[in-house]
C-alpha positions in Angstrom: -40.1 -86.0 10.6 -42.1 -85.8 13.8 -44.4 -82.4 12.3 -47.1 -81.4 13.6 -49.5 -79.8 11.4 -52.9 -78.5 11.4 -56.0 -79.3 9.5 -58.7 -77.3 9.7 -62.2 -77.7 8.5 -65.7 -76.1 7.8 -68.9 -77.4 7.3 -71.5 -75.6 5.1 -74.7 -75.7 3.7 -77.3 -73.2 2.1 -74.5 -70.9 1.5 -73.9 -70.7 5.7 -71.4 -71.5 7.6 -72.8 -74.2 10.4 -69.6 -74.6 12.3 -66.0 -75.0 12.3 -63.0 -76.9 13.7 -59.0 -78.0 13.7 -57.6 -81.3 14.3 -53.7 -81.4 14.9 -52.0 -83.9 12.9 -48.4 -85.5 13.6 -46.6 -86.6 10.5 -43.9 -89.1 11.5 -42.7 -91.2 8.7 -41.2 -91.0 5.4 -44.6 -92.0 3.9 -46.2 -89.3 6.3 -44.1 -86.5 4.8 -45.7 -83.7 2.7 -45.4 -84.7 -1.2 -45.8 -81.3 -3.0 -47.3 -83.1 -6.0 -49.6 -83.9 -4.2 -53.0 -81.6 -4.7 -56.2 -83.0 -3.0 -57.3 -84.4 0.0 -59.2 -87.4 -0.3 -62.4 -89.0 2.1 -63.3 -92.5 1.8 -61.6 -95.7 1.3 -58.2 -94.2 0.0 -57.2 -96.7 -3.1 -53.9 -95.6 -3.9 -51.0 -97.6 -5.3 -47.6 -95.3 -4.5 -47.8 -95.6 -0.6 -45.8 -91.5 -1.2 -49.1 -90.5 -2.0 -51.3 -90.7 1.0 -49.9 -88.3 3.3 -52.2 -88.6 6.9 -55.3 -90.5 7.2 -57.2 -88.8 9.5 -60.7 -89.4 10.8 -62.9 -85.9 11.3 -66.5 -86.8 13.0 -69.1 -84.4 12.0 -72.3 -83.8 13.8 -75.9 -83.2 11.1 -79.1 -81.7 11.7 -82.1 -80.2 10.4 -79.8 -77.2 9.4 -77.6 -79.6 7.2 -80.3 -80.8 4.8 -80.2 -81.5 2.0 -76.3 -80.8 1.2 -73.3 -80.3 3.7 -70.3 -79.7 2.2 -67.0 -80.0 4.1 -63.9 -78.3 3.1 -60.6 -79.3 4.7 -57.0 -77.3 4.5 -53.8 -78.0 5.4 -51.1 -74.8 5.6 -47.4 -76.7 5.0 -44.7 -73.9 4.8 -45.5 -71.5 2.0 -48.2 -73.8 0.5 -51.7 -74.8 0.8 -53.6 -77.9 0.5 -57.5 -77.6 0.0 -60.6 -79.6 -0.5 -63.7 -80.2 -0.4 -66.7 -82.6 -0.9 -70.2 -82.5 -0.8 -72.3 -84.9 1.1 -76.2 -85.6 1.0 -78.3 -85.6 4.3 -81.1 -87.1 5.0 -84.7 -85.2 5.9 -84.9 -84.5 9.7 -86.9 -81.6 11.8 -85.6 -79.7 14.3 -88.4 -81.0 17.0 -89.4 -84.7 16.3 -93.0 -84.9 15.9 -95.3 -88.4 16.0 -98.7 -89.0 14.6 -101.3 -91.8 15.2 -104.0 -92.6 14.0 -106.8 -95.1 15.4 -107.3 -96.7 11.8 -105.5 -96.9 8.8 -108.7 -97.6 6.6 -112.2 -95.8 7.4 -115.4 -95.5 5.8 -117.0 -92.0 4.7 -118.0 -90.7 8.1 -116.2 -93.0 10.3 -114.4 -91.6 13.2 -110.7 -91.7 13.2 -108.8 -90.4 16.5 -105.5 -88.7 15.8 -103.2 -88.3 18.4 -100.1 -85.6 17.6 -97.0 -85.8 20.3 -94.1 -83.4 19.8 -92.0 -81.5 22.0 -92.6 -78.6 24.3 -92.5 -75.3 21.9 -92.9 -76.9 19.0 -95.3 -75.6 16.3 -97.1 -77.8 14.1 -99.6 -77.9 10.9 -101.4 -80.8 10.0 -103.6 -81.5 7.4 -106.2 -84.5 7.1 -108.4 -84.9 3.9 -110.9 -87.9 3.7 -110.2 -89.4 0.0 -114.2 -89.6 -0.7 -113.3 -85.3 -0.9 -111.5 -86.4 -4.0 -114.7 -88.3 -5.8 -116.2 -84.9 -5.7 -113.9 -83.1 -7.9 -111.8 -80.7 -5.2 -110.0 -78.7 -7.5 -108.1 -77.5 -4.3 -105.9 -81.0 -3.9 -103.5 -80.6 -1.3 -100.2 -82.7 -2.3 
């Protein structure tokens, strides 16, 4: 009773390590105490009958970016005497840049010729490509589309 143990935890994606940390857990009941049957951590709403099962709930915030995408997988271990617990699960992340970058145009809708202002923010340092085909290109037959 009263243990303190450690969990310790990585975050990963594209084959890199992004970052890494420890929380220190105190186990302090009879239902906190290490079952060695027990194999996995879990992540989630825990739905488990035998209350023995669930050993420490414990609540790890982790921070994404636009090195996450499009996977980050966190792996978790626990070191209890001569034994290990290990897992790990993989997450999806949404799309995101490093620099945010807004567009505006004047019109949605113009006719061939029209004039359309674009007006491109971002932040200092930031490099950019754009790209802005008029659709009447298309009637022409381009065979150089860009998708």
């Amino acid at each position: 009773k009263n243990s303190e143990q450690t969990i310790n935890w990585y975050l990963l994606s594209g084959g890199h390590k992004l970052s890494e940390s420890s929380e220190p857990v105190t186990i302090g009941s009879e239902s906190d105490l290490l079952n060695p049957n027990l194999v996995q951590l879990s992540y989630g709403d825990a739905k488990v009958n035998e209350a023995d099962k669930i050993l420490k709930e414990v609540e790890l915030t982790v921070n994404t970016n636009h090195t996450s995408y499009p996977e980050l997988t966190v792996i978790a271990m626990v070191n209890s005497q001569n034994s290990s617990l290990t897992d790990s699960h993989k997450f999806k992340v949404g799309y995101c840049t490093e620099h945010q970058v807004g567009l505006q145009l004047s019109t949605l809708k113009s006719q061939p010729r029209g004039k359309v202002d674009m007006t491109v923010e971002s932040e200092e340092g930031s490099l950019c490509g754009l790209s802005l085909v008029d659709k009447s290109v298309d009637l022409l037959g381009n065979e150089n589309k860009v998708t």
